[in-house]
Every structure is written in C-alpha cells, then in structure tokens.
C-alpha positions as a Markdown table, in Angstrom:
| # | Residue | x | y | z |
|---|---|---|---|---|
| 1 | Unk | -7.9 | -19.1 | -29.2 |
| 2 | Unk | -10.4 | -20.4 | -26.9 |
| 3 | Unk | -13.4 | -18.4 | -26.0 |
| 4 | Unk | -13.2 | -16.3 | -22.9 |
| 5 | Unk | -14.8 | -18.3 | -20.0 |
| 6 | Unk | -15.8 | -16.9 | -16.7 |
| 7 | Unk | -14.1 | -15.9 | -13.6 |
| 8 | Unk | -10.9 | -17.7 | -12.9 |
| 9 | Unk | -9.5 | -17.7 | -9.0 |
| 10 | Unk | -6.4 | -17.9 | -7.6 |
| 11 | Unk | -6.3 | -18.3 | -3.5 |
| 12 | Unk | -4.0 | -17.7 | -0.7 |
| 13 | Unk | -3.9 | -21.2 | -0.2 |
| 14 | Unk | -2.3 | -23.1 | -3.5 |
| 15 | Unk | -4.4 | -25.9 | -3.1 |
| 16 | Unk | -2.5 | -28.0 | -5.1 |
| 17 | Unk | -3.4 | -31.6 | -5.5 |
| 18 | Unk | -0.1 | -33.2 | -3.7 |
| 19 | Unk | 0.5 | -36.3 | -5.4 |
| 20 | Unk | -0.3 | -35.1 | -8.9 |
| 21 | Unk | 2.6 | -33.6 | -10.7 |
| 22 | Unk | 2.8 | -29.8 | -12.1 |
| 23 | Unk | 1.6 | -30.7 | -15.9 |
| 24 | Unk | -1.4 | -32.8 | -13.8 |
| 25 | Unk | -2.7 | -29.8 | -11.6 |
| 26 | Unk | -2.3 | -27.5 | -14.3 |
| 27 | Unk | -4.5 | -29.2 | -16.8 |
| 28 | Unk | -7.3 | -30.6 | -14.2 |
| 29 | Unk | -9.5 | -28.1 | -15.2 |
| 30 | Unk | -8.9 | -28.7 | -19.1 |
| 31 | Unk | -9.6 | -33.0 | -18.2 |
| 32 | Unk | -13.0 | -31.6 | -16.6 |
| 33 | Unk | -14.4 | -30.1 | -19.5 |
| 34 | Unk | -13.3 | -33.3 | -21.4 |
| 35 | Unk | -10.7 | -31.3 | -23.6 |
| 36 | Unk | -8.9 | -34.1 | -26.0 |
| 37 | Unk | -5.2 | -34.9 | -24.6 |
| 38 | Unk | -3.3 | -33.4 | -27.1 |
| 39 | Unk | -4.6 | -30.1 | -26.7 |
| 40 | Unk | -4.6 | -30.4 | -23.0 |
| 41 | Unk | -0.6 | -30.9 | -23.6 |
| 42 | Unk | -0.2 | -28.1 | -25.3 |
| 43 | Unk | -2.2 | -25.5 | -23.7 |
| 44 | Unk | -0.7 | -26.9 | -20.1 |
| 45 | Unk | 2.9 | -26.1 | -22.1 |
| 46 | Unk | 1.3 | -22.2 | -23.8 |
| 47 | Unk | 0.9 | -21.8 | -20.0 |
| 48 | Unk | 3.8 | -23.0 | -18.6 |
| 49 | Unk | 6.0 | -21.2 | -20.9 |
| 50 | Unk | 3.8 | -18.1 | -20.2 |
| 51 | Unk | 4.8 | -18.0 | -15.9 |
| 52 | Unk | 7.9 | -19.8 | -16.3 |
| 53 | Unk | 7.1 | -23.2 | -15.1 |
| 54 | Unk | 8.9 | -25.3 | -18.4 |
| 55 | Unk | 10.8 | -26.7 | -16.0 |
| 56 | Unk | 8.8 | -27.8 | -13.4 |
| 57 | Unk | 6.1 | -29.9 | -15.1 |
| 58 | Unk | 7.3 | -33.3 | -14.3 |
| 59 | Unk | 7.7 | -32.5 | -10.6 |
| 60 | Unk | 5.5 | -32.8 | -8.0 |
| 61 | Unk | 4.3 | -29.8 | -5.4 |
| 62 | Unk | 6.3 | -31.1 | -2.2 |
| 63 | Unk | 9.4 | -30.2 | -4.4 |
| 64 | Unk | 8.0 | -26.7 | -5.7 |
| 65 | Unk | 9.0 | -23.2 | -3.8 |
| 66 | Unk | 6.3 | -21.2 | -2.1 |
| 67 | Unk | 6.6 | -18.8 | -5.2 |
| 68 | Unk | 6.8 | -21.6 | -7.8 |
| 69 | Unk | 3.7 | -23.1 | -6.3 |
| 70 | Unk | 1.9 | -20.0 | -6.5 |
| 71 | Unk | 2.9 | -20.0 | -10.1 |
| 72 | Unk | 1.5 | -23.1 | -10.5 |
| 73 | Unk | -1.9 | -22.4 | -9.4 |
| 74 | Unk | -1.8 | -19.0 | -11.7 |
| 75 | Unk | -0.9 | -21.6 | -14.6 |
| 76 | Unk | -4.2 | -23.7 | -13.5 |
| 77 | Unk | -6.7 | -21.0 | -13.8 |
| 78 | Unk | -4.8 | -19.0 | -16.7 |
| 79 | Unk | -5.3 | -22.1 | -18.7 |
| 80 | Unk | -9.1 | -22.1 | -18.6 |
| 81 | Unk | -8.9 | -18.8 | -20.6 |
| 82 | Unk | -10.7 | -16.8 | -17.8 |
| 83 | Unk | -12.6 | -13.2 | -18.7 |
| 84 | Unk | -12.0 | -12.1 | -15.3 |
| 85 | Unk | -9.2 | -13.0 | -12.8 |
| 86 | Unk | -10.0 | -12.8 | -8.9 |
| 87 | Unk | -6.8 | -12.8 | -7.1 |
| 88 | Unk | -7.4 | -13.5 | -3.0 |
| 89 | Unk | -4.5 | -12.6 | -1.0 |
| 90 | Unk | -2.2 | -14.5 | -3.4 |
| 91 | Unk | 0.7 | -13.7 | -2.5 |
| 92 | Unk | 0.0 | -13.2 | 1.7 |
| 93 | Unk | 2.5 | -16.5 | 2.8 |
| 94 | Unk | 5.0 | -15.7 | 0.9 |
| 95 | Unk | 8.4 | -13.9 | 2.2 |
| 96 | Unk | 8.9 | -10.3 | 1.1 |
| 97 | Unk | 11.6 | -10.9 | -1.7 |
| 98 | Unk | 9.3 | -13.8 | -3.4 |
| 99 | Unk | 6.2 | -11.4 | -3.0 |
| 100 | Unk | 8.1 | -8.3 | -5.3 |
| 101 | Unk | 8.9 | -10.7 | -7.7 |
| 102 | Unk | 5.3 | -12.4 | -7.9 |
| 103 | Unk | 4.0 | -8.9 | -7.9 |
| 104 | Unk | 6.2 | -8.2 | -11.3 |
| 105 | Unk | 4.4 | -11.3 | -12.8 |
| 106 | Unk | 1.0 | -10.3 | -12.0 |
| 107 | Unk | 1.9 | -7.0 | -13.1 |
| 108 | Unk | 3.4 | -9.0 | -16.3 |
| 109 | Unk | 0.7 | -10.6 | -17.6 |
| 110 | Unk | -1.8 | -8.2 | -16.6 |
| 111 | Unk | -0.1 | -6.3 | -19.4 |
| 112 | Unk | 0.2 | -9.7 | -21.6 |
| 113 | Unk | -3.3 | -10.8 | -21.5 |
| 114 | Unk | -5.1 | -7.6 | -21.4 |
| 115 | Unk | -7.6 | -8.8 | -19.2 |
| 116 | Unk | -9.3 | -7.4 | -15.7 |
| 117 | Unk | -7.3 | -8.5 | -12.8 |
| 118 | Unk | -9.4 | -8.4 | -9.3 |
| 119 | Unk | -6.6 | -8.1 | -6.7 |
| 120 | Unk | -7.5 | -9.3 | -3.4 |
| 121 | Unk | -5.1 | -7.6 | -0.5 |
| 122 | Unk | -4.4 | -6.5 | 2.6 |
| 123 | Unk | -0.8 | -5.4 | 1.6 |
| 124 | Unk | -1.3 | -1.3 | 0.6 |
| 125 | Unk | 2.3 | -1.9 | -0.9 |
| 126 | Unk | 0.4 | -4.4 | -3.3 |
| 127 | Unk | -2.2 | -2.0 | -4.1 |
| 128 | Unk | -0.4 | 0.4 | -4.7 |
| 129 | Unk | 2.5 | -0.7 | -7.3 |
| 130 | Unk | -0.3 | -3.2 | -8.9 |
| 131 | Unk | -3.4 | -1.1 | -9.1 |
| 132 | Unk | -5.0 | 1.0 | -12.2 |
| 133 | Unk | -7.7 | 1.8 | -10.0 |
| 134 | Unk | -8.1 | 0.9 | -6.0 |
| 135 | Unk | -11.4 | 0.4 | -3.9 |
| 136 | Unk | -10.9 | 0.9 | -0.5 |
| 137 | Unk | -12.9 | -1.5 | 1.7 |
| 138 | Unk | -13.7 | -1.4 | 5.5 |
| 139 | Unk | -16.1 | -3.5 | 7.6 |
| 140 | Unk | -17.6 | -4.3 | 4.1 |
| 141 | Unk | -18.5 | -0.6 | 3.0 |
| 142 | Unk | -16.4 | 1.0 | 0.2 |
| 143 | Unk | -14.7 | 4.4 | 2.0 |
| 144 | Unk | -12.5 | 5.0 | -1.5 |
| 145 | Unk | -11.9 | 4.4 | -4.9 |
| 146 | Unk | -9.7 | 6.2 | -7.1 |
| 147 | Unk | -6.3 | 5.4 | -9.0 |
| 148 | Unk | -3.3 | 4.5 | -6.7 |
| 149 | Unk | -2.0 | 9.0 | -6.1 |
| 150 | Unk | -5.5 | 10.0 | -6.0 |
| 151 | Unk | -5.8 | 8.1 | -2.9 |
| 152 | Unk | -2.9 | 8.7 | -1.3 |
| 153 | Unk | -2.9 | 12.0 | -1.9 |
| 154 | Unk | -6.3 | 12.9 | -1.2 |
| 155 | Unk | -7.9 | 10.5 | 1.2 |
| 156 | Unk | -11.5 | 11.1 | 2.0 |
| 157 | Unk | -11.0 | 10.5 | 6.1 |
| 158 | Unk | -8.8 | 9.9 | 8.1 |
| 159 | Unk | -8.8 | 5.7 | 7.5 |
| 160 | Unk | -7.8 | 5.6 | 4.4 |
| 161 | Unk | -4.7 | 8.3 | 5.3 |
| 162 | Unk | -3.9 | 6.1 | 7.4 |
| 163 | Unk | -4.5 | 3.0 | 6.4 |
| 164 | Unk | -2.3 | 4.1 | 3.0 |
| 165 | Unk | 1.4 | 5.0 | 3.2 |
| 166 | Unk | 4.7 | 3.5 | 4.8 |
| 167 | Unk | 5.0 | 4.6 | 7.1 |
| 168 | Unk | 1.5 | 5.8 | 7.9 |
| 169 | Unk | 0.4 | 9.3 | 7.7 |
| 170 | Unk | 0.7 | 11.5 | 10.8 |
| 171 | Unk | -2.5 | 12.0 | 12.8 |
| 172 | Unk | -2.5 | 14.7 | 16.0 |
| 173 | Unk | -6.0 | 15.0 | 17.6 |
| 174 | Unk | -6.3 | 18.8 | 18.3 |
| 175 | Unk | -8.1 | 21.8 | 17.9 |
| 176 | Unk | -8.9 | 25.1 | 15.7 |
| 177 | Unk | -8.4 | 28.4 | 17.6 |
| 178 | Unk | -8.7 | 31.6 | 15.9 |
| 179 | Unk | -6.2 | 34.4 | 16.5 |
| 180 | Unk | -6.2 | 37.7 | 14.7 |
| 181 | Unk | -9.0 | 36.7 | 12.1 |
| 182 | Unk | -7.0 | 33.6 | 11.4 |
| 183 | Unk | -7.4 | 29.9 | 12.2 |
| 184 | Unk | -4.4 | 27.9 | 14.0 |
| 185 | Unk | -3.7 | 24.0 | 14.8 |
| 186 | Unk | -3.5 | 23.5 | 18.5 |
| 187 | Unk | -2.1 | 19.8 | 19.2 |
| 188 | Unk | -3.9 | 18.3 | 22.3 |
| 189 | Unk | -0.9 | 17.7 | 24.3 |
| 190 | Unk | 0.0 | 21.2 | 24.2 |
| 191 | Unk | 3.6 | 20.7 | 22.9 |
| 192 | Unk | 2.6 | 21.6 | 19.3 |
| 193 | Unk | 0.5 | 25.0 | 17.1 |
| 194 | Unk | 0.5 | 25.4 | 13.7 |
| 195 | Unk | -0.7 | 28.4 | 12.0 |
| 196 | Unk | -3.0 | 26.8 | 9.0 |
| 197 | Unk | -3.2 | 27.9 | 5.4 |
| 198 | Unk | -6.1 | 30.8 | 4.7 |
| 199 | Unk | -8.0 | 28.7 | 2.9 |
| 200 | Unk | -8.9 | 27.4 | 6.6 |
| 201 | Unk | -9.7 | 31.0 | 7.7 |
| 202 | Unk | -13.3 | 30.7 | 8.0 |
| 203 | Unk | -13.2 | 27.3 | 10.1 |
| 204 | Unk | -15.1 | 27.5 | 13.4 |
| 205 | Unk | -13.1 | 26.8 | 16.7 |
| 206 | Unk | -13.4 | 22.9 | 17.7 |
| 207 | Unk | -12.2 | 20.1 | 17.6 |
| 208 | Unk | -10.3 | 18.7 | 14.6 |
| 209 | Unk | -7.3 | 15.8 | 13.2 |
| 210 | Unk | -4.5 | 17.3 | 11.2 |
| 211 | Unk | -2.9 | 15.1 | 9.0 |
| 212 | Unk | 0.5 | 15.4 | 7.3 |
| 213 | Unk | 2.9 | 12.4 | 5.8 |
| 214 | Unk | 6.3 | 12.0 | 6.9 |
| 215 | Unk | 7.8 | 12.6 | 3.9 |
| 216 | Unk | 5.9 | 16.2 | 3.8 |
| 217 | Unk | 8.1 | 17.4 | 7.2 |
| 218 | Unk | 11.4 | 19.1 | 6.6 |
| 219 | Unk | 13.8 | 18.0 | 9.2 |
| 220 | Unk | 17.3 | 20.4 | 9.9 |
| 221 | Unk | 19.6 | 20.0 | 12.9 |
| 222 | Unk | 18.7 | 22.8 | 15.2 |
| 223 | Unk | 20.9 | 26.0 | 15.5 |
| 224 | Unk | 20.7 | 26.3 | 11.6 |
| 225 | Unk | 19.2 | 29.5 | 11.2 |
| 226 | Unk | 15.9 | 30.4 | 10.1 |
| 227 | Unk | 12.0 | 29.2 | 11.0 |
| 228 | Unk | 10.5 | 26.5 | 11.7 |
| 229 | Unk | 7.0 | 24.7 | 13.0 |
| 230 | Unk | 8.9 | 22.8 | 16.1 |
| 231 | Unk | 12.3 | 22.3 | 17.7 |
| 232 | Unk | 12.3 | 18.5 | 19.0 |
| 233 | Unk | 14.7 | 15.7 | 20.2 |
| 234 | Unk | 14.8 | 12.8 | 18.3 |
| 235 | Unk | 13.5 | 9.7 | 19.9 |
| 236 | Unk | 14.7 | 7.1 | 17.5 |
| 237 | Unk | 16.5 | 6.9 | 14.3 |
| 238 | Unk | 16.1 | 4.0 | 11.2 |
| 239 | Unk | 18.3 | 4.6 | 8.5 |
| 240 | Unk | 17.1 | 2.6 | 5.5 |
| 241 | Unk | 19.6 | 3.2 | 3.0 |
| 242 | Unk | 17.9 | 5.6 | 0.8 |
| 243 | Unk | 16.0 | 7.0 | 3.2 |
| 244 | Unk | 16.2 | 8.0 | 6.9 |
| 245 | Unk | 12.9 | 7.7 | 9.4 |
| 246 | Unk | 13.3 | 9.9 | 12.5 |
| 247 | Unk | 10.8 | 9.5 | 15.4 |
| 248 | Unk | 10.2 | 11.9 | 17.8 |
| 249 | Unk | 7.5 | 12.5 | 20.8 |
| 250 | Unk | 5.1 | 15.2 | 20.5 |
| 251 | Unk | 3.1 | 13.1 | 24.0 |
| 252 | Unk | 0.8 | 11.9 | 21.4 |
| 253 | Unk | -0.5 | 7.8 | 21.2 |
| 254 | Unk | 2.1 | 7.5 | 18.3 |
| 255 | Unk | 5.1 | 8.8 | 17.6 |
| 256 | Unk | 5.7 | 11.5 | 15.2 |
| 257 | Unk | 7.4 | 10.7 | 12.3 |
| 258 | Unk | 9.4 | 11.8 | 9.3 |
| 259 | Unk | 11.6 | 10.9 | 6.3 |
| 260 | Unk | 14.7 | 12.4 | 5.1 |
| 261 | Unk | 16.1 | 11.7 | 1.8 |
| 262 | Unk | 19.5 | 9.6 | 2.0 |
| 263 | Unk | 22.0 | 8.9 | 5.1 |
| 264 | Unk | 22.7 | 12.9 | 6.0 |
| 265 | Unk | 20.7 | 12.4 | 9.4 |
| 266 | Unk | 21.6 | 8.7 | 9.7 |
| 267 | Unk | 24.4 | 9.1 | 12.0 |
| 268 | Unk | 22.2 | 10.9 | 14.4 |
| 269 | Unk | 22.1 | 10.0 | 18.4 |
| 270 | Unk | 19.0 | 10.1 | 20.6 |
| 271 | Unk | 18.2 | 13.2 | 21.8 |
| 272 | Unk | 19.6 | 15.0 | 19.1 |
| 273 | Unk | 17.4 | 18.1 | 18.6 |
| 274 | Unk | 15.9 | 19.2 | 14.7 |
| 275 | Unk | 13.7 | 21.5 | 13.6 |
| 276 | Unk | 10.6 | 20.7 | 11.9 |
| 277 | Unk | 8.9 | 22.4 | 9.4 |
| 278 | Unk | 5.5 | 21.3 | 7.9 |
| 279 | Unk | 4.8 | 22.0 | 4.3 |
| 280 | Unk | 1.5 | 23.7 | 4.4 |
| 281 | Unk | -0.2 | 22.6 | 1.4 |
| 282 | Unk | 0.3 | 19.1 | 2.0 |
| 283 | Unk | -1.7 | 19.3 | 5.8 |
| 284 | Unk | -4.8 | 17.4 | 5.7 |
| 285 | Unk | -7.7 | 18.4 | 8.7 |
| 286 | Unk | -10.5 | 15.9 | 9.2 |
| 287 | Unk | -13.4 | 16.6 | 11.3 |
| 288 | Unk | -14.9 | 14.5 | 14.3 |
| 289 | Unk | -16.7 | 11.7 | 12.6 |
| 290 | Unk | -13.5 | 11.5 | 10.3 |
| 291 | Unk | -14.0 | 12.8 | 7.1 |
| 292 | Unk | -11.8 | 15.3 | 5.1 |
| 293 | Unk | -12.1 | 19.1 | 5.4 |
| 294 | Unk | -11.4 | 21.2 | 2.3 |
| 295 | Unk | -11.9 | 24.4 | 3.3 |
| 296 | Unk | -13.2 | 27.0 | 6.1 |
| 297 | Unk | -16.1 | 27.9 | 4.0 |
C-alpha cells in the first residue's frame, strides 16, 4: 500500500485532459512521479474498479456523462493515495438526480477509505446528508460548526437558520411586549402575537426575530374545534408527494410557510382558511445584531 501523500483535490471543473483517454487522465499523476508502467496499470484498474469506471477506461472524455466525468477526476486524485481529500463544489454542474447519486459515492468511499473528506459546498442539502461535522462559513468568518442536527437545530443567529433548512426557517421581525408579568411576540405587521414560553419571562420589551421551521407549525382546516396561534387563508399550495408546503401572508417580506405530512391538505384551494399553531419549544428569538437568545435572564 502506498504511503499516504498529501492533499488530493477534486474541482467543480473536471479538468480532464480531452484527447487523452480515461486510463490516461487517471494515471497522469502516477507517470509524474515516474511510477513504473505496470504498476501505473494496476493501480489506474484498483481505482477504477473502486468508482466504477471498468468500463470506461479506453474512452475518451467527450464520450463520458457529466457524472462519469466527475468520477473520473475522483479516480485521478484517489489514485495518488491522498491523506486528505478537498472536494470544491464537485458536484455544482451536475443535474439533481446525478448529484444524489455522486453524493452516495462520496458518502461510499468516505466510509471505504477511512480518510478526512473536506467538502466544499454551497448545497446545505450536501452538507447536510454528507457531513460528520459542518463549518458554517460567511464573508470568510466561521458563524458555526457542529454535527449536521446541532446546527439545524440550534443555530447561533439568525444566518445560519436561515441559510440551513428546505425550505428555510421562518423569520418575522417583531417585538417583546410584556403583559401580566409575561413576555409576548408582537409581529411587526400587526397581523400576528404569540404568547412565548416562561423561560422568556424576564426579556425586556424591544425589538426582536422569532424563528420557527415550517415543519414545527401545526396546520388544521379552520372550524375544527379547539386553539390555535392564527386563523389564515392559504396563499399557495405545493404538494410534494410526501409532504405538503402551504404558504400563507402574514404582510411580511416572505411568505409564511409550513409543512404537513402527506397529501391530506394537498387538495386545498386558495383562500382556504387553517389554523396555525406554533410548537413552543421549537421557537427560536434572535436579537438585533442577530444572534440567538436562550433565555430572559
């Protein structure tokens, strides 16, 4: 087994030398540290057997796949024998199907090689399924890092809660009014309170951003019975199958959102009224320069 070398990159860009064949641009790295023939041939066929490329070897890239060429410039630093891979947007121009199954690749010889994987992305979906651990990145300063559930359910400010999620978390710009000893939610367009859990009790009055995901809002046609946060028409329905996104208008810059488990609100029309009911200990409430609030102490 060759000794661990370095840092091995894959690009966005394949950057595939176009009139060399598959074998060829796999081993160019091996013929530039003046590795003897035969064991360039085999390693280039360890490799290719390794991403599933067996097949491919005598053809050139013109008559590759977007996916199978991404393959083939995995298979050209993999067979370097890398310590460290850095992967920069590799999978960016490829369509959404060829992207899942790339992802399960990555993901599969991640596990095979039992090395550290550097995942370049601007895909949260990516980061998300392929991550052990996440570093959240804006302007060049790190807001986050954490495993994949830490940070989406517990993001530090209000970027990275919205930045992570599909569809994003919900964001109303309000403010904290007291009433009876306790602290409530006012929305700023006035079409939305909330009372807030105690442990917001001792907040002071100002301004404030709650956050909640869409997934975290119970949705029930109205004249059901019982409480809830809101009575709203629905602006739009997307049913995706499994689940059901509802968007309604609260007057706010985006709409607010929510997701309902399977097709029972799929059939829907516009206008339709629901109630909504937020689940309390899934609210988030960031302060003016952004970052999270945990409590009203």
């Amino acid at each position: 087994e060759p000794r661990d070398r370095g840092l091995g990159m894959v690009f966005q860009s394949h950057a595939l030398f176009p009139h060399k064949t598959v074998a060829q641009n796999i081993e160019f790295g091996l013929r530039m540290k003046k590795v003897p023939p035969e064991e360039r041939t085999r390693q280039v066929r360890e490799v290719a057997e390794m991403v599933r490329l067996t097949h491919l070897l005598d053809k050139m890239p013109a008559q590759c796949s977007g996916g199978e060429s991404q393959r083939v410039a995995l298979a050209r630093t993999l067979v370097t024998h890398p310590s460290t891979f850095l992967l920069d947007e590799p999978l960016s121009s490829l369509d959404a199907k060829l992207r899942r199954e790339l992802r399960a690749e990555c993901d599969r010889l991640h596990q095979v090689l039992k090395r550290t994987f550097i995942f370049v992305t601007h895909d949260q979906e990516e980061a998300m399924t392929l991550a052990d651990r996440i570093v959240v990145m804006r302007n060049g300063v790190i807001e986050q890092m954490g495993s994949p559930m830490e940070i989406y359910s517990n993001p530090v400010n209000s970027f990275v809660a919205d930045f992570f999620g599909s569809p994003s978390m919900n964001l109303l710009a309000g403010e904290v009014v007291h009433e009876s000893g306790k602290s409530r939610f006012r929305c700023n367009s006035g079409r939305f309170q909330l009372g807030l859990p105690e442990r917001y009790n001792g907040l002071p009055p100002g301004p404030i951003t709650l956050g909640i995901r869409p997934e975290h809002v119970n949705a029930v046609p109205a004249g059901n019975g019982g409480t809830s946060d809101m009575e709203l028409p629905v602006r739009l329905v997307e049913p995706l199958g499994k689940d059901t996104l509802l968007y309604f208008d609260l007057g706010t810059e985006r709409p607010f959102v929510t997701v309902s488990e399977g097709i029972t609100l799929a059939e829907l029309d516009a206008g339709a009224r629901l109630n909504l009911t937020l689940a309390r200990d899934k609210i988030c409430l960031f302060g003016k320069d952004g970052h999270r609030i945990r409590s009203g102490a």
